[in-house]
C-alpha positions in Angstrom: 0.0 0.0 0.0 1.7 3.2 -0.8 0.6 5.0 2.2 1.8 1.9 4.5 5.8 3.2 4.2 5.1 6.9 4.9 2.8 5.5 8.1 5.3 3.1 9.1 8.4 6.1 8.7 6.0 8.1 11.3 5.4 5.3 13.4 9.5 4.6 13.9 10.4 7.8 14.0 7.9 9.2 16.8 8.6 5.9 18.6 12.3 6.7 18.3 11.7 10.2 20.0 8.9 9.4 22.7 10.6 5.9 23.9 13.3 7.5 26.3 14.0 7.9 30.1 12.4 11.3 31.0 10.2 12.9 33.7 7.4 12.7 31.8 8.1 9.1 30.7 9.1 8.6 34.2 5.7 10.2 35.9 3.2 8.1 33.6 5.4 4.8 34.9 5.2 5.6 38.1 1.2 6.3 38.1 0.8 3.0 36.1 2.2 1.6 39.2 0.4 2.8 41.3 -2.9 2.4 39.0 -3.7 6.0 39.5 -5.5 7.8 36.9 -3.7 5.4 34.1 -6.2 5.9 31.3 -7.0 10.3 32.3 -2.6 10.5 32.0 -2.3 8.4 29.1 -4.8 10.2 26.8 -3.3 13.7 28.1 0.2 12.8 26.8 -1.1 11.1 23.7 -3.7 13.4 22.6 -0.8 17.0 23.5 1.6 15.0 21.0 -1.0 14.4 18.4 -1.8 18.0 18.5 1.8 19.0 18.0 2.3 16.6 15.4 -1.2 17.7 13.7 0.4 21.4 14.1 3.8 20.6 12.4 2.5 18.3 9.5 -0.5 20.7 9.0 1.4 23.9 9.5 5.3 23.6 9.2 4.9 20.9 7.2 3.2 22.9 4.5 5.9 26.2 4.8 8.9 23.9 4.2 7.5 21.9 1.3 6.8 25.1 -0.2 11.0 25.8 -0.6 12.7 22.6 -1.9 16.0 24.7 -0.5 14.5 24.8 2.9 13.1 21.2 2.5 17.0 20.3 1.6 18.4 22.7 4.7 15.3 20.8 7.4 16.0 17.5 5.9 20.0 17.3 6.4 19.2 19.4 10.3 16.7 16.8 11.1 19.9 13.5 10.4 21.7 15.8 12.3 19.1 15.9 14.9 18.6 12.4 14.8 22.0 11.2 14.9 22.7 13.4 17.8 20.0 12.0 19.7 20.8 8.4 18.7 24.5 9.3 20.5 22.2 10.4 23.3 20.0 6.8 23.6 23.8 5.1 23.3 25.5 7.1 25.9 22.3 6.5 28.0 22.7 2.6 26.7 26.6 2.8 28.1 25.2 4.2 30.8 22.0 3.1 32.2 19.6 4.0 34.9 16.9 2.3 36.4 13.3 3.4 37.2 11.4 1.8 40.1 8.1 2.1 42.3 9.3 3.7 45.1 7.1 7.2 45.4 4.6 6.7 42.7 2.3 9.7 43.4 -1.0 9.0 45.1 -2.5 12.3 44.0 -6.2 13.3 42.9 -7.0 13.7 39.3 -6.4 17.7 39.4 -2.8 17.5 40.6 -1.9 15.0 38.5 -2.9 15.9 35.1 -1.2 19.2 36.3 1.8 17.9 36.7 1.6 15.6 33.7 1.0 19.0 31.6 4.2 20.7 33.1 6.1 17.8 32.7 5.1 17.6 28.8 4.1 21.5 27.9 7.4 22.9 29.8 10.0 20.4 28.0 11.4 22.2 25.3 12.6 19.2 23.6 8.8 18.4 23.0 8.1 21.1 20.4 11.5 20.4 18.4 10.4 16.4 18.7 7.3 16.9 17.2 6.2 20.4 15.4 9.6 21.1 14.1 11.0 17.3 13.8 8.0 15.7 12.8 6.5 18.4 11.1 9.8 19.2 9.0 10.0 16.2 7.9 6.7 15.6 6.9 7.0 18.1 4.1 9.0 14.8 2.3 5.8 13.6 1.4 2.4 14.9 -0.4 -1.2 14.7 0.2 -2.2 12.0 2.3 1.3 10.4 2.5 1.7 13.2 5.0 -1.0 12.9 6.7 0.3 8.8 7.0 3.3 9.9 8.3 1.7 12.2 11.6 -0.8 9.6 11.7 1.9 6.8 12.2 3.8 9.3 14.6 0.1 10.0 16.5 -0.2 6.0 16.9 3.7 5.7 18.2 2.7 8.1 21.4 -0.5 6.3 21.8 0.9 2.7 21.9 4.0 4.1 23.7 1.8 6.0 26.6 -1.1 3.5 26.8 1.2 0.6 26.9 3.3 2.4 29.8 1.1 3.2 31.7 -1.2 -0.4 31.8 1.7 -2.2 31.3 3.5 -1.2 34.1 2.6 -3.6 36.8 4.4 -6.3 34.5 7.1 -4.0 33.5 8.0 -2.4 36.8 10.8 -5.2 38.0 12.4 -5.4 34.3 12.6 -1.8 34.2 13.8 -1.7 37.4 17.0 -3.0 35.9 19.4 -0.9 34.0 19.9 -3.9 31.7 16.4 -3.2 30.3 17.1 0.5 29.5 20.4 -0.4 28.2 18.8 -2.7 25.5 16.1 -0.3 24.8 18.6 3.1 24.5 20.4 0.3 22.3 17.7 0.0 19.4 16.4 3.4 20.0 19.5 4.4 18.8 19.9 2.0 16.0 16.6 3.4 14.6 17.5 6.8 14.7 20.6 6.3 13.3 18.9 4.1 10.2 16.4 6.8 9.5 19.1 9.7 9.5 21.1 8.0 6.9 18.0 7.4 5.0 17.7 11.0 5.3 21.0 12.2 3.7 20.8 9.2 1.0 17.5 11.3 -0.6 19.7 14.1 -0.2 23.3 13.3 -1.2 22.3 10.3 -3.8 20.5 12.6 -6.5 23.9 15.0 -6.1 25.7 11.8 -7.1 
């Protein structure tokens, strides 16, 4: 199907940039848990990246495609961007943490999708990952190829949040481990690094 690869780009590259020990990552473990508000934190971190995807594919998306020089400049800043954070996920894969139980928030509703909202609206890293990322590099495809590729980046968060956060209870003492994290950081940054030389290849190949 021709929109399956632009979906399936989306999907690995959001996964790629949501799957990572943070505090927001970090806060939806923890209230999986505990089984506090799972499903209320989940859709609030799924549903703000959708949004910001929507906004950079919709948006952004449409500025760069607009300027195959500034579709060139965004495509060769995004391998940049994504080799730099797959040197991130190995470092982290070098060096691994762990993440356990201990002080999973019992708070009310209120509080908690609060501090869910900080810990997601305040992170700068969220609006490079997905309106300038995501929505730059959208602009590589047309029509409803793009709208495949924010789709498959939309589904990524959802699986990645849902999953975390109901999953979590049969998680907890693997990720408890920093063997776990170091396998995980490993891949993550395999992927990245796959999709950033796919990246330059559409870029240097047609210059060969």
């Amino acid at each position: 199907m021709p929109l399956a690869a632009p979906a399936l780009e989306g999907f690995l590259l959001g996964a790629s940039l949501i799957v990572a020990i943070g505090a927001q990552n970090a806060f939806v473990l923890r209230q999986g848990l505990a089984r506090r508000h799972v499903f209320a934190i989940a859709s609030f971190c799924f549903l703000a990246d959708a949004m910001l995807i929507a906004a950079g594919v919709a948006g952004l998306g449409t500025i760069v495609q607009q300027s195959p020089r500034l579709l060139t400049v965004v495509t060769l800043a995004g391998a940049a961007f994504l080799f730099t954070y797959g040197i991130m996920a190995l470092r982290r894969a070098l060096h691994p943490g762990g993440l356990s139980a201990r002080g999973a928030a019992e708070t009310k509703l209120g509080p908690a999708l609060l501090t869910v909202a900080a810990l997601t609206f305040l992170n700068p890293h969220v609006y490079l990952d997905t309106v300038v990322l995501l929505g730059s590099l959208s602009a590589r495809h047309e029509g409803w190829a793009r709208f495949a590729f924010g789709a498959g980046a939309a589904l990524a968060s959802a699986t990645w949040f849902f999953g975390l956060g109901y999953g979590a209870r049969l998680a907890a003492p693997l990720f408890a481990r920093p063997a776990a994290w170091r396998v995980l950081d490993a891949v993550i940054a395999l992927v990245m690094a796959a999709i950033a030389i796919s990246l330059l290849a559409q870029v240097l190949v047609p210059l060969l």
